[in-house]
N, CA, C and O of each residue as an XYZ file, in Angstrom:
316
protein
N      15.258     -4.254     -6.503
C      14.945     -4.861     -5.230
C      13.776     -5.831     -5.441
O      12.765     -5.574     -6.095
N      14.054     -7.027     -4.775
C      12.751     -7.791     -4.951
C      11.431     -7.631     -4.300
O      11.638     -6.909     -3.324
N      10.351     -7.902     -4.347
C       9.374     -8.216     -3.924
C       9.042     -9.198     -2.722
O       9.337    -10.365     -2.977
N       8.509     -8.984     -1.506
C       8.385     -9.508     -0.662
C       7.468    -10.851     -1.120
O       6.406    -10.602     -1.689
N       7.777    -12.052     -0.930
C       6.811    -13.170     -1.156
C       5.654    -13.276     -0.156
O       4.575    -13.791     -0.449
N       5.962    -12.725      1.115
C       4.814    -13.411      2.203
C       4.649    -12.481      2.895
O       4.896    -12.557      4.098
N       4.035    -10.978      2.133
C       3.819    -10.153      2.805
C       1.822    -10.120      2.603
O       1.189    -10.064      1.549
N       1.369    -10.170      3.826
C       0.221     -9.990      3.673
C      -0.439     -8.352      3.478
O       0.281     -7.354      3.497
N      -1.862     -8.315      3.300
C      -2.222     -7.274      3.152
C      -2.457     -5.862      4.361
O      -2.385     -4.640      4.494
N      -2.758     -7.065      4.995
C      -2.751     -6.145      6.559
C      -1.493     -5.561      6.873
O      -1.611     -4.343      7.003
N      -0.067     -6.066      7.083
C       1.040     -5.692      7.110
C       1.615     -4.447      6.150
O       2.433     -3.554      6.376
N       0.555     -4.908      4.599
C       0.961     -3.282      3.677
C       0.091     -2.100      4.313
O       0.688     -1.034      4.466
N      -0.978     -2.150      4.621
C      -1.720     -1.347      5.233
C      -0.854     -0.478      6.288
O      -0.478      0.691      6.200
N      -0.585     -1.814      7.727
C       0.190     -0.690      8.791
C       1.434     -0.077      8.359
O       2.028      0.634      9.169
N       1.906     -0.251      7.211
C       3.092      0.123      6.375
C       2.881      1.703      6.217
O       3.558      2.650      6.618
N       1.651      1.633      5.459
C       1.436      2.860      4.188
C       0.868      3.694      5.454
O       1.176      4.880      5.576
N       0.083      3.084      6.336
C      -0.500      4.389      7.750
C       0.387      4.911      8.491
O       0.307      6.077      8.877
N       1.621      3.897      8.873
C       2.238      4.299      9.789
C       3.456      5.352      8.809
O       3.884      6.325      9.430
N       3.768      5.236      7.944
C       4.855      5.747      7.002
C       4.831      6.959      6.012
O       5.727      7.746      5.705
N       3.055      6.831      5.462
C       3.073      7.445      4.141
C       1.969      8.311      4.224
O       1.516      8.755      3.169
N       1.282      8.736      5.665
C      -0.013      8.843      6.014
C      -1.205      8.718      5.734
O      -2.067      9.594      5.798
N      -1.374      7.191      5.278
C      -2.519      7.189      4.931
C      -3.840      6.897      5.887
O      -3.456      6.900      7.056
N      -4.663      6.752      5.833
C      -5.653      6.075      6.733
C      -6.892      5.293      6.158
O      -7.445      5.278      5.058
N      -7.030      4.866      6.956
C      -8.263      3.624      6.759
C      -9.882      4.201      6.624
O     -10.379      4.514      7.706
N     -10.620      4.348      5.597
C     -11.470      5.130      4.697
C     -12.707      4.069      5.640
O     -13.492      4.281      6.564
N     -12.443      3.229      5.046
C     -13.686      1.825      5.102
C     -13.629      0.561      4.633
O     -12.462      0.452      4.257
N     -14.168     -0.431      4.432
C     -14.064     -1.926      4.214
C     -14.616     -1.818      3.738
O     -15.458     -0.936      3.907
N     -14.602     -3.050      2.213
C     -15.789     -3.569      1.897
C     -15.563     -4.574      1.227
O     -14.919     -4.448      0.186
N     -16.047     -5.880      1.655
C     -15.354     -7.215      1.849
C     -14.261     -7.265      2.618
O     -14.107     -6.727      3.715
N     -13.267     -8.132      1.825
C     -11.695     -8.125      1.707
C     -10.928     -6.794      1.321
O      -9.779     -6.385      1.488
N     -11.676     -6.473      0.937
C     -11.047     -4.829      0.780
C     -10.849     -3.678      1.298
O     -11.820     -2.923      1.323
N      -9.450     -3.163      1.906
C      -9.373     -1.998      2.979
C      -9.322     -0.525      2.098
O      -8.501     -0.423      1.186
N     -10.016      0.324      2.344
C      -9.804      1.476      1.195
C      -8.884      2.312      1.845
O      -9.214      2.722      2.958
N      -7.405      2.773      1.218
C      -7.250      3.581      2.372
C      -7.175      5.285      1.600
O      -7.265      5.292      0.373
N      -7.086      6.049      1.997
C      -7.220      7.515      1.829
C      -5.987      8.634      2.070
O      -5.765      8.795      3.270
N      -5.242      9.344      1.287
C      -4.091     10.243      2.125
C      -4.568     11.603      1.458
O      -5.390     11.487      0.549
N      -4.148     12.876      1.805
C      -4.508     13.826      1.341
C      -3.482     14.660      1.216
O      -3.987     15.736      0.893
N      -2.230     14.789      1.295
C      -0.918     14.862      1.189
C      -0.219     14.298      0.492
O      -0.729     13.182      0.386
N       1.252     14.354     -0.474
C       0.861     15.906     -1.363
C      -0.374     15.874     -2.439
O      -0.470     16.954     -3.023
N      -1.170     15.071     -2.772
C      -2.251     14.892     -3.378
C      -3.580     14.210     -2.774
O      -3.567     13.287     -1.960
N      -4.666     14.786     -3.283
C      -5.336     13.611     -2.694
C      -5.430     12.108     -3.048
O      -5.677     12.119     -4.254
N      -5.382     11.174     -2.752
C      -5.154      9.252     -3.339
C      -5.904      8.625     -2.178
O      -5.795      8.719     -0.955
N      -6.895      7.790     -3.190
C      -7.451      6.902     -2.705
C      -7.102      5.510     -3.090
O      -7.187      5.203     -4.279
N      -6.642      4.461     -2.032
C      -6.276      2.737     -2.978
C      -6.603      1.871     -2.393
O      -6.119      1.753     -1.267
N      -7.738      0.687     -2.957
C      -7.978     -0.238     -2.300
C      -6.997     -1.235     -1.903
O      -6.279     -1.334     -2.898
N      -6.518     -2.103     -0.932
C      -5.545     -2.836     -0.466
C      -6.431     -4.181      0.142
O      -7.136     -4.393      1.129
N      -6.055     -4.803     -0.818
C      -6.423     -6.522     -0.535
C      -6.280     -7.528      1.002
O      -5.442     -8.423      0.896
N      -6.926     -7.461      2.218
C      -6.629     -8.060      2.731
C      -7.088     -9.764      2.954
O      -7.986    -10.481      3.395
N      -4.909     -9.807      1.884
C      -5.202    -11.050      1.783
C      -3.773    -11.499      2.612
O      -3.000    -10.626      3.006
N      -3.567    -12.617      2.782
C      -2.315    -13.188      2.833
C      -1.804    -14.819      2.206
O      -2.057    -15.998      2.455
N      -1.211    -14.278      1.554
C      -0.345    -13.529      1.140
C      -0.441    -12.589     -0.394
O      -0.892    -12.988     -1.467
N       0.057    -11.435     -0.118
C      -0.523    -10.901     -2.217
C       0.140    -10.976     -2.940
O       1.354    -10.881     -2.758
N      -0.527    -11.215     -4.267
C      -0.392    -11.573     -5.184
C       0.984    -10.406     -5.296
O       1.195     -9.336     -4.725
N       1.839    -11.281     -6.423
C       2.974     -9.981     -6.635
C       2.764     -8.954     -7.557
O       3.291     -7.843     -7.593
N       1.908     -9.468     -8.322
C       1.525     -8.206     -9.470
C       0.432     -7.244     -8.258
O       0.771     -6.095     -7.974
N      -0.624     -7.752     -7.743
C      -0.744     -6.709     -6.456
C      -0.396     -5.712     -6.226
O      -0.717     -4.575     -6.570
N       0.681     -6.360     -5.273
C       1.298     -5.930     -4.727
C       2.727     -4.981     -5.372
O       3.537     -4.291     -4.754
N       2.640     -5.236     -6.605
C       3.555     -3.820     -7.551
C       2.501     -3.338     -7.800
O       2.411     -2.344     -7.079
N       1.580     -3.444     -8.428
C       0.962     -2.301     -8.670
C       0.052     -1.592     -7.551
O      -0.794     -0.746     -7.838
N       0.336     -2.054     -6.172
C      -0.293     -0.759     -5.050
C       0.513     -0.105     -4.911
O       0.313      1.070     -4.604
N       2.616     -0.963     -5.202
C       3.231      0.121     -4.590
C       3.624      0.877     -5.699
O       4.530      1.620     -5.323
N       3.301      1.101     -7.265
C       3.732      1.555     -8.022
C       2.901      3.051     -7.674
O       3.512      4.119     -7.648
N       1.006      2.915     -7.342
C       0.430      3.639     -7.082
C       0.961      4.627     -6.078
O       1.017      5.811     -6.409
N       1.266      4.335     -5.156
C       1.565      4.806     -4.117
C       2.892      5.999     -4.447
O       2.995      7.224     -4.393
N       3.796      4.835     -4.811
C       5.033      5.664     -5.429
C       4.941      7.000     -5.873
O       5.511      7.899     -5.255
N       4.049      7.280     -7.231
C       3.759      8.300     -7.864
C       2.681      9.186     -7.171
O       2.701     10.389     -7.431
N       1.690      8.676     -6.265
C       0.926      9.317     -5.715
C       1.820     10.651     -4.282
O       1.673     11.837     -3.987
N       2.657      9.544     -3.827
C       3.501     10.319     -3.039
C       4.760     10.910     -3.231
O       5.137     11.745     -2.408
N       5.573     10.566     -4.324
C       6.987     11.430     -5.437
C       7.681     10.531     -4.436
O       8.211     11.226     -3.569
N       7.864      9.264     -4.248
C       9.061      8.336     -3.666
C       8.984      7.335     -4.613
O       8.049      6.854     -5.254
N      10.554      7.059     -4.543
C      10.533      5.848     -5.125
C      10.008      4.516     -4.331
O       9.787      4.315     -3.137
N       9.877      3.499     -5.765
C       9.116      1.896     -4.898
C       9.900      2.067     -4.082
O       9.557      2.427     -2.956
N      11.642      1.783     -4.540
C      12.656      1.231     -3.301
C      12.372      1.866     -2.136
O      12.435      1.229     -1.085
N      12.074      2.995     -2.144
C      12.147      3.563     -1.059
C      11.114      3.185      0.147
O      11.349      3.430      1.331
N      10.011      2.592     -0.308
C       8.536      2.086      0.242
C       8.851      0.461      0.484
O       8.144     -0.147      1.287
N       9.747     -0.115     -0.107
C      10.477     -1.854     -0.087
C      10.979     -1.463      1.043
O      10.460     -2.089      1.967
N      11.864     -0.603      1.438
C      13.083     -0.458      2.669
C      11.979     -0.401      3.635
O      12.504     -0.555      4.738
N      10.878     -0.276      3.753
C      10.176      0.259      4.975
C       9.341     -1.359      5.103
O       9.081     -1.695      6.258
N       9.099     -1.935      4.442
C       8.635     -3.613      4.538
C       8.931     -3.898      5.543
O       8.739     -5.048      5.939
């Protein structure tokens, strides 16, 4: 599955909160930290930029992936 070209950072954010439970830790800069504690604890900073970079943006959702036992595709379908 491809990679979204013009997905900004804010948009991965309400993604991963509304979907994967994560939540919003704190800022600092451009940077949203977010936090889940389910099934592990994971912490990942998320770039709010628009649009991200694609290496980025695989490697937050690669993080994510393994942090939560889903596949990427499965986190792409929810884009």
């Amino acid at each position: 599955m491809k990679l979204p070209r013009d997905l900004s950072g804010r948009e991965l954010i309400q993604v991963l909160c509304r979907h994967y439970g994560y939540r919003q830790v704190h800022q600092v800069g451009s940077h949203v930290i977010l936090q889940t504690e389910s099934p592990v604890a994971h912490r990942i900073p998320i770039s709010d930029h628009s649009p991200l970079r694609l290496g980025t943006l695989n490697a937050i959702l690669n993080a994510v992936a393994r942090a939560k036992g889903v596949s990427k595709a499965d986190i792409l379908g929810k884009l």
